[in-house]
SERO-4910 file (N, C-alpha, C, O; in steps of 0.05 Angstrom, whole numbers):
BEGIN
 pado doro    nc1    nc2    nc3   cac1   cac2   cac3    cc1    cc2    cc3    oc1    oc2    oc3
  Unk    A   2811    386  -1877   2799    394  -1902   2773    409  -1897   2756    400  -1881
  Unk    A   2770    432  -1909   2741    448  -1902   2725    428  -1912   2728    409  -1928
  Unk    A   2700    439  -1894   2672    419  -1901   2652    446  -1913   2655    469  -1907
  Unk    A   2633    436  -1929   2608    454  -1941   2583    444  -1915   2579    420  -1913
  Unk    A   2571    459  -1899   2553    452  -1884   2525    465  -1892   2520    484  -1907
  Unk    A   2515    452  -1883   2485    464  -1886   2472    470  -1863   2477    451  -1849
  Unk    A   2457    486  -1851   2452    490  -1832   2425    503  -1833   2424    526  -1841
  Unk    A   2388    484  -1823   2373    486  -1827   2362    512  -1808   2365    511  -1784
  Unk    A   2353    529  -1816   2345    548  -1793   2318    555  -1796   2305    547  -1815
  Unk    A   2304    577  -1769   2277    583  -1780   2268    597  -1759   2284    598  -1740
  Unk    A   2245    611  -1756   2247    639  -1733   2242    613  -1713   2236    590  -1715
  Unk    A   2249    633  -1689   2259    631  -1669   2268    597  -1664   2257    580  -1650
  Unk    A   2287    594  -1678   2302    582  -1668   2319    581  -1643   2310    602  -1634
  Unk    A   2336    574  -1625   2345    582  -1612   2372    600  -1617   2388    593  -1635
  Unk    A   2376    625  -1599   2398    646  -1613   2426    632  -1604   2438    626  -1624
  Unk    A   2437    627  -1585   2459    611  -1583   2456    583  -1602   2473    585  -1620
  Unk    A   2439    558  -1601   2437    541  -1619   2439    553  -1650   2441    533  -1665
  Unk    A   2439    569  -1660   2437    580  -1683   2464    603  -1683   2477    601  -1703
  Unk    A   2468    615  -1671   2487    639  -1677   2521    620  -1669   2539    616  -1685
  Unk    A   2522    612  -1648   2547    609  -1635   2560    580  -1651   2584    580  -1652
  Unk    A   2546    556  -1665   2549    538  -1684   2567    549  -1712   2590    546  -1720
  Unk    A   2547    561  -1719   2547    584  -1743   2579    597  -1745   2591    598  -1766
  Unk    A   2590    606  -1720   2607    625  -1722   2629    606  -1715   2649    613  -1726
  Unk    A   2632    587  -1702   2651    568  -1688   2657    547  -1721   2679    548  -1732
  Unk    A   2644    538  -1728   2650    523  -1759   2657    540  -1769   2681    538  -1776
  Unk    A   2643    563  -1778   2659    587  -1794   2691    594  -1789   2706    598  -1808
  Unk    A   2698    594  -1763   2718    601  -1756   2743    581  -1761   2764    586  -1772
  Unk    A   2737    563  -1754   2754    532  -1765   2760    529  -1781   2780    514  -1780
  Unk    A   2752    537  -1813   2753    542  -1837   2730    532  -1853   2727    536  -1878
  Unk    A   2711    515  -1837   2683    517  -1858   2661    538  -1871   2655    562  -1866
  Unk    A   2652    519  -1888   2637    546  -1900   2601    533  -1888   2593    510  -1886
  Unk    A   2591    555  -1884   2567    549  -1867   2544    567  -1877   2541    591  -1871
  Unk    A   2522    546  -1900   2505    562  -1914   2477    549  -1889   2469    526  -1885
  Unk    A   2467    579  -1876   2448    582  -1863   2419    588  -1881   2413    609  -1892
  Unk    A   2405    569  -1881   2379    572  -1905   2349    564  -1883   2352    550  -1863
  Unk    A   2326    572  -1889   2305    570  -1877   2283    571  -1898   2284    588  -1916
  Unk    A   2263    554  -1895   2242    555  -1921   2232    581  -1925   2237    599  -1909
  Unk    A   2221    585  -1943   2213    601  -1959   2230    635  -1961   2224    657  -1971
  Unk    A   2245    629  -1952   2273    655  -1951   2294    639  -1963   2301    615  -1963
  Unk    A   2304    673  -1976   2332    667  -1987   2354    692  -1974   2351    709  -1956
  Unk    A   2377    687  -1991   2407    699  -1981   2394    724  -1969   2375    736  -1980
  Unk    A   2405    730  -1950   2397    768  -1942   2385    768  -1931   2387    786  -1915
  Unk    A   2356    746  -1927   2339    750  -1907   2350    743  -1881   2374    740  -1876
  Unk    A   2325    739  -1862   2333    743  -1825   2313    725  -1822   2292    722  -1836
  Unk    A   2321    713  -1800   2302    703  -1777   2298    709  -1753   2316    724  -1744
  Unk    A   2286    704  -1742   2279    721  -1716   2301    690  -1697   2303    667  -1704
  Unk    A   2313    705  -1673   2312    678  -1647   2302    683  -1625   2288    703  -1620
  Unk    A   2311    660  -1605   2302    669  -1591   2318    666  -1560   2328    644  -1563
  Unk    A   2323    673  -1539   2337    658  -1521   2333    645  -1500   2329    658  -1479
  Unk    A   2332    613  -1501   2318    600  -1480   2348    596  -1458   2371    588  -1464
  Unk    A   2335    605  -1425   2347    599  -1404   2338    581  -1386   2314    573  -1384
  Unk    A   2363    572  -1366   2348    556  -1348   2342    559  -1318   2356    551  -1300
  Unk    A   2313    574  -1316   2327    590  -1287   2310    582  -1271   2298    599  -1257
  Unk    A   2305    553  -1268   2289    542  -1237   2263    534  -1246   2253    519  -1229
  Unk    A   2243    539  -1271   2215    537  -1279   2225    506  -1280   2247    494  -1278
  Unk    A   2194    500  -1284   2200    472  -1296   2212    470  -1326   2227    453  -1335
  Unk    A   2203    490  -1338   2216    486  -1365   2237    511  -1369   2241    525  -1349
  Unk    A   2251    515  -1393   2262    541  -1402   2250    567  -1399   2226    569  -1396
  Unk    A   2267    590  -1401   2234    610  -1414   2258    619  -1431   2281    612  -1436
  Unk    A   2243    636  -1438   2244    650  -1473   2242    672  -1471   2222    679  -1459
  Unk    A   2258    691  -1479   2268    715  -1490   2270    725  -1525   2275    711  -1545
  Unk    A   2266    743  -1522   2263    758  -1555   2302    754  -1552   2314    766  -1534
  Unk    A   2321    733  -1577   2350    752  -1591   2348    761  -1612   2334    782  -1615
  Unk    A   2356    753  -1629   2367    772  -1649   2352    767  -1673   2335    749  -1675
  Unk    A   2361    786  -1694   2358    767  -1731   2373    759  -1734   2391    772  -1724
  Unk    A   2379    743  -1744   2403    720  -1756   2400    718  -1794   2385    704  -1808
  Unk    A   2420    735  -1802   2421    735  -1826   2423    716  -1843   2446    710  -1849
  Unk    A   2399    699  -1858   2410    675  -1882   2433    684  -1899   2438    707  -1904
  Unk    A   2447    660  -1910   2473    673  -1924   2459    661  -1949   2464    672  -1971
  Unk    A   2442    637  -1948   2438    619  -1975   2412    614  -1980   2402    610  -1959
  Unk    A   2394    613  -1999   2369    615  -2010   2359    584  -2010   2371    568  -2024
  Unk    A   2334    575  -1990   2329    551  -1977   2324    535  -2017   2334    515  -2026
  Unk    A   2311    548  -2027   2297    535  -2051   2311    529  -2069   2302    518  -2089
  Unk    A   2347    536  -2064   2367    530  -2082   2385    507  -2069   2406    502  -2080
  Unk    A   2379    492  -2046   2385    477  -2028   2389    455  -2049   2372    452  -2066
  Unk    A   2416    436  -2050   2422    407  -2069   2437    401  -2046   2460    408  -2041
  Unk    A   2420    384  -2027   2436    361  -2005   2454    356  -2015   2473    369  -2005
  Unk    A   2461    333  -2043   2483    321  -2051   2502    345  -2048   2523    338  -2038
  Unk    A   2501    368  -2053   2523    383  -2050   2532    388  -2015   2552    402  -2014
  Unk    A   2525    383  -1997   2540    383  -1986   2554    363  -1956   2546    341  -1951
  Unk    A   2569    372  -1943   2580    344  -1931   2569    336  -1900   2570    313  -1889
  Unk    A   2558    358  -1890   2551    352  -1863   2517    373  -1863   2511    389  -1882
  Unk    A   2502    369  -1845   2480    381  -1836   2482    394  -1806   2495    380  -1791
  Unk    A   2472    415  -1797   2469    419  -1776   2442    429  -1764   2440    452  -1772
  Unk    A   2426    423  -1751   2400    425  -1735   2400    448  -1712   2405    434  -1692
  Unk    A   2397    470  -1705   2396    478  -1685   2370    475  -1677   2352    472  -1693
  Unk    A   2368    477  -1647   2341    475  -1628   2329    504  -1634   2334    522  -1649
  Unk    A   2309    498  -1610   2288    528  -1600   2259    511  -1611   2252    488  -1611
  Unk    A   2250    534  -1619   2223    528  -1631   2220    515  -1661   2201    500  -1666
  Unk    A   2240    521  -1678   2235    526  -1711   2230    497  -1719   2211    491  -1734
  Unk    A   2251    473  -1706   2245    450  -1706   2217    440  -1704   2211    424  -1722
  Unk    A   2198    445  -1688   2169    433  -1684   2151    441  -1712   2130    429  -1717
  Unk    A   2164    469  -1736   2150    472  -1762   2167    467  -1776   2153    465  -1796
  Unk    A   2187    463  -1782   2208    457  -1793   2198    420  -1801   2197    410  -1824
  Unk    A   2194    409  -1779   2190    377  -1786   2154    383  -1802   2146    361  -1811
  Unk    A   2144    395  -1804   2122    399  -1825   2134    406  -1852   2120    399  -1870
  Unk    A   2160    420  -1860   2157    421  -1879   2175    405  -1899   2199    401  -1896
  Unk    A   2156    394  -1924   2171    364  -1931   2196    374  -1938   2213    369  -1921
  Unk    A   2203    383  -1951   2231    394  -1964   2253    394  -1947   2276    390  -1955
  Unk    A   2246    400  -1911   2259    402  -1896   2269    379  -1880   2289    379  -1867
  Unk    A   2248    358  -1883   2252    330  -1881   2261    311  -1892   2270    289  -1886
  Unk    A   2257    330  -1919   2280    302  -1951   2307    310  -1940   2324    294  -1932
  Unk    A   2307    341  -1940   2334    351  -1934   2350    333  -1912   2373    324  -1915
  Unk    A   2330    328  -1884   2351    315  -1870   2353    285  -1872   2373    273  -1864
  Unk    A   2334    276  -1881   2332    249  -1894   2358    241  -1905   2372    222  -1900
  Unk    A   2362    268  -1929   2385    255  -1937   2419    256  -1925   2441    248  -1933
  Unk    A   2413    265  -1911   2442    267  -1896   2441    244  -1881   2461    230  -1883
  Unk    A   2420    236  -1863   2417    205  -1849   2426    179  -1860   2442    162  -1855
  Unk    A   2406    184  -1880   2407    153  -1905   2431    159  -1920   2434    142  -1938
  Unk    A   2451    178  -1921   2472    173  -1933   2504    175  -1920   2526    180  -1929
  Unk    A   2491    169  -1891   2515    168  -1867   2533    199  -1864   2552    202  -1850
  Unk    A   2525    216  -1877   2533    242  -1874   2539    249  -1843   2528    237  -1825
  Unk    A   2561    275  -1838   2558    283  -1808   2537    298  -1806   2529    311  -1825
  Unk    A   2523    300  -1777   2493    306  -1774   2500    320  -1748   2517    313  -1732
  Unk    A   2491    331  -1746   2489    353  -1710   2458    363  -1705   2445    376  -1721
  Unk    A   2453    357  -1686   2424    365  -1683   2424    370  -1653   2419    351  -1638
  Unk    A   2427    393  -1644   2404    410  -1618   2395    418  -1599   2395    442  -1595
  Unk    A   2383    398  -1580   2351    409  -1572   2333    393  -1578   2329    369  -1574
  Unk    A   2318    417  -1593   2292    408  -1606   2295    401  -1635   2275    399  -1649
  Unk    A   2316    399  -1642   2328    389  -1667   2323    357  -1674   2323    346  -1696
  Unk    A   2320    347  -1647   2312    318  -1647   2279    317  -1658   2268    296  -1663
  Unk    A   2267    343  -1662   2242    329  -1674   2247    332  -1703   2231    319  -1716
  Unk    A   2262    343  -1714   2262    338  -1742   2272    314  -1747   2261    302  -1765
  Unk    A   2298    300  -1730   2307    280  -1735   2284    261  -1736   2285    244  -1753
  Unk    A   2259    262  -1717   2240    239  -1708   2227    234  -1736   2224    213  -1748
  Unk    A   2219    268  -1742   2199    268  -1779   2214    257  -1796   2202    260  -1818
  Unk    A   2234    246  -1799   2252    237  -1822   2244    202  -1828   2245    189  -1848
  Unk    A   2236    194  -1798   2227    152  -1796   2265    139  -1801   2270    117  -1811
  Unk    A   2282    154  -1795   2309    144  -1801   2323    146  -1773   2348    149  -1773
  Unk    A   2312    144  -1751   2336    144  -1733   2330    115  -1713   2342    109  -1692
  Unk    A   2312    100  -1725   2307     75  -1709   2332     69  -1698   2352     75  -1712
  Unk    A   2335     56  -1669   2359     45  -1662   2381     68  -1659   2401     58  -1650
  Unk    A   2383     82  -1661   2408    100  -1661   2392    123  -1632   2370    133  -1625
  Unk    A   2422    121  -1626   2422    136  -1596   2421    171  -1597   2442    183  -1601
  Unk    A   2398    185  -1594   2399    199  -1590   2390    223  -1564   2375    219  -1545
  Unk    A   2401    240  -1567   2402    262  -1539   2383    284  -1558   2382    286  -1582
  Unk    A   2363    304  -1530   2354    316  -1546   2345    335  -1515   2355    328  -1494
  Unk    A   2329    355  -1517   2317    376  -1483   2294    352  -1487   2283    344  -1507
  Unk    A   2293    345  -1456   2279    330  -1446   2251    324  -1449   2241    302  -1443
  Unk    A   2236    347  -1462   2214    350  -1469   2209    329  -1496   2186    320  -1500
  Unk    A   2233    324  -1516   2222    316  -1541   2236    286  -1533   2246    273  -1551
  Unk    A   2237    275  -1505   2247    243  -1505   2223    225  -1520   2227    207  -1537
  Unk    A   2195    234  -1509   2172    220  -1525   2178    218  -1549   2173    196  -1557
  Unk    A   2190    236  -1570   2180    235  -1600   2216    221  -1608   2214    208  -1629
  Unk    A   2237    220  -1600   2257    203  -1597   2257    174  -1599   2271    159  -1613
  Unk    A   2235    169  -1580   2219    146  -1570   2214    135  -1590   2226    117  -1600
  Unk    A   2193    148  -1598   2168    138  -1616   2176    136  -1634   2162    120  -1647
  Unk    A   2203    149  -1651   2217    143  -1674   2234    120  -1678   2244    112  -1699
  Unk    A   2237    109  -1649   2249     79  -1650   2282     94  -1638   2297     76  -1631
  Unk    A   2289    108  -1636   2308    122  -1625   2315    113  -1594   2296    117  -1579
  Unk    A   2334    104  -1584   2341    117  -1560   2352    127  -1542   2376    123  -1538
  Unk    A   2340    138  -1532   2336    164  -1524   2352    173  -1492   2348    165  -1469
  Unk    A   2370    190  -1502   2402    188  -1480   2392    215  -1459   2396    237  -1471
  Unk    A   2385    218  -1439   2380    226  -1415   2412    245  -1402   2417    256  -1381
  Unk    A   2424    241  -1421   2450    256  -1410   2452    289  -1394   2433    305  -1395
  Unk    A   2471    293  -1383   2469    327  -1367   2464    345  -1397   2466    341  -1421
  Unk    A   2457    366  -1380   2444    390  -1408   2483    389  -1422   2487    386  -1446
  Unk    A   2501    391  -1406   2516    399  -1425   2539    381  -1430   2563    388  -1430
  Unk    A   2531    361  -1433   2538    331  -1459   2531    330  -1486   2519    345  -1502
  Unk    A   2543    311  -1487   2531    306  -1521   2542    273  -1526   2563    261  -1520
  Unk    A   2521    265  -1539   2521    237  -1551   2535    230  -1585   2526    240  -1605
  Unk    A   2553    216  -1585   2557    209  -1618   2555    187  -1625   2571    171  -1614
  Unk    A   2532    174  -1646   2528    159  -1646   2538    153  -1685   2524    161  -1703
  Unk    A   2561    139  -1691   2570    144  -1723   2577    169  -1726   2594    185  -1717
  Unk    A   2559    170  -1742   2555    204  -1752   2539    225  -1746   2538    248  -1754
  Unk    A   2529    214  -1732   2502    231  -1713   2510    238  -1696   2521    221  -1681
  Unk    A   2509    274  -1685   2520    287  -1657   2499    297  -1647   2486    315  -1658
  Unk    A   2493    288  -1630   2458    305  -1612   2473    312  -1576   2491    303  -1562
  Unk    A   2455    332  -1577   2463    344  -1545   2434    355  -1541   2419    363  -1559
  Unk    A   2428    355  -1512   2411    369  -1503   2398    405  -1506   2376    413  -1512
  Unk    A   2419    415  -1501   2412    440  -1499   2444    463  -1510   2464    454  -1521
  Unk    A   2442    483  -1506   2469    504  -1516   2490    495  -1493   2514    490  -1498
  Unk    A   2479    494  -1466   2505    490  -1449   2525    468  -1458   2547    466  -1449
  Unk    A   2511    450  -1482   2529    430  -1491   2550    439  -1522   2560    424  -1539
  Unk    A   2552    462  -1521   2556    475  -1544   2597    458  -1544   2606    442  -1560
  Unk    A   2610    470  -1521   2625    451  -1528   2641    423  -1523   2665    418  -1525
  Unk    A   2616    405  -1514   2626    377  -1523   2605    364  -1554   2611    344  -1567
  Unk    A   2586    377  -1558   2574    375  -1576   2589    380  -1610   2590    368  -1631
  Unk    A   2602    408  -1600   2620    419  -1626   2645    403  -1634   2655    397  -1656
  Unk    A   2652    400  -1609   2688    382  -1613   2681    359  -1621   2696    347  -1637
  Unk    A   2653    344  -1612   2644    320  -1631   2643    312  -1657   2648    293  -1672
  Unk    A   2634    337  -1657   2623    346  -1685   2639    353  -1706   2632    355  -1729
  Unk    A   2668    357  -1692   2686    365  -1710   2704    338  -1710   2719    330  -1729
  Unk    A   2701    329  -1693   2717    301  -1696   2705    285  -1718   2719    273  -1735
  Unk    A   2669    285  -1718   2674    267  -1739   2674    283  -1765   2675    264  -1781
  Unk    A   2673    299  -1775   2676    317  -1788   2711    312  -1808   2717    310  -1831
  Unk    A   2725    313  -1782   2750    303  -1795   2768    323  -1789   2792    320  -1794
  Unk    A   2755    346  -1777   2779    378  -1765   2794    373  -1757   2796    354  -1741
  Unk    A   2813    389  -1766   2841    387  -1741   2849    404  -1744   2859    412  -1766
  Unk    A   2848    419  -1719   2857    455  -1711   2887    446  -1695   2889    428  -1678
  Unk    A   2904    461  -1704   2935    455  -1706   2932    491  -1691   2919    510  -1698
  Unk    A   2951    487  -1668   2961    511  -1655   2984    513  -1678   2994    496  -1693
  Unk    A   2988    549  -1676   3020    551  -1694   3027    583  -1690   3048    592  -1700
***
């Protein structure tokens, strides 16, 4: 059965965490309204592309615009069935803005399917809803995982944790055990024919 997703976005997010989600649910037969505060349908966000090439951390590259399809300020949670979080940067302002925190609030507190990231784990942290529940997140945000009462799964970059209804992965290399999770609990079923 198609799902209505929501999918929180915001500049530089990450461009694989954001573009390759987007197009893979799309393709399955969901419908996938990409919204970011204070923008609506038509607008863009900037991304960005984090690699992993030996630093201690990622680095970062200028990708693309990533076109919103849906207008953040017309956003009604109850309308829809799953959430999705991509990483990068957008998460660390994204958990400042309240709207963006009821938003995922309510998908948590109402056992909804949830996919988050990355750095998607810090919005999960701003919500005070993931006490006890196992989450994966880039290594950098295990403290705020932590501190949310979360814990906090150390898995390879390209794993992914399901905990209920909650799908968290580290980074994009987890794009697909993270996705097929995600679609499992979701309820997909892609039939060869």
């Amino acid at each position: 059965m198609p799902r209505k997703i929501l999918m929180l976005c915001g500049d530089y997010a990450e461009d694989y965490e954001t573009m390759v989600p987007f197009q893979a649910l799309s393709a399955v037969g969901h419908t996938v309204h990409a919204v970011a505060p204070d923008k609506k349908a038509g607008d863009w966000v900037y991304t960005a592309v984090h690699d992993f090439e030996g630093a201690q951390t990622y680095s970062e590259k200028p990708g693309h615009r990533f076109t919103l399809n849906a207008t953040f300020a017309e956003v009604r949670p109850e309308s829809y069935d799953a959430l999705v979080i991509p990483g990068g940067r957008a998460p660390e302002y994204l958990r400042m803005n309240a709207r963006a925190v009821e938003i995922t609030q309510h998908f948590l507190a109402a056992d909804k399917p949830l996919a988050a990231v990355c750095h998607g784990a810090q919005l999960l942290a701003a919500t005070g809803l993931i006490k006890g529940r196992k989450v994966s997140a880039y290594p950098a945000c295990q403290v705020e995982v932590e501190l949310a009462g979360a814990e906090y799964m150390g898995i390879a970059v390209d794993q992914a944790v399901t905990d209920r209804n909650l799908v968290t992965a580290p980074a994009w290399p987890a794009h697909p055990a993270w996705i097929s999770q995600f679609l499992k609990v979701l309820g997909t079923r892609i039939e060869e024919g």
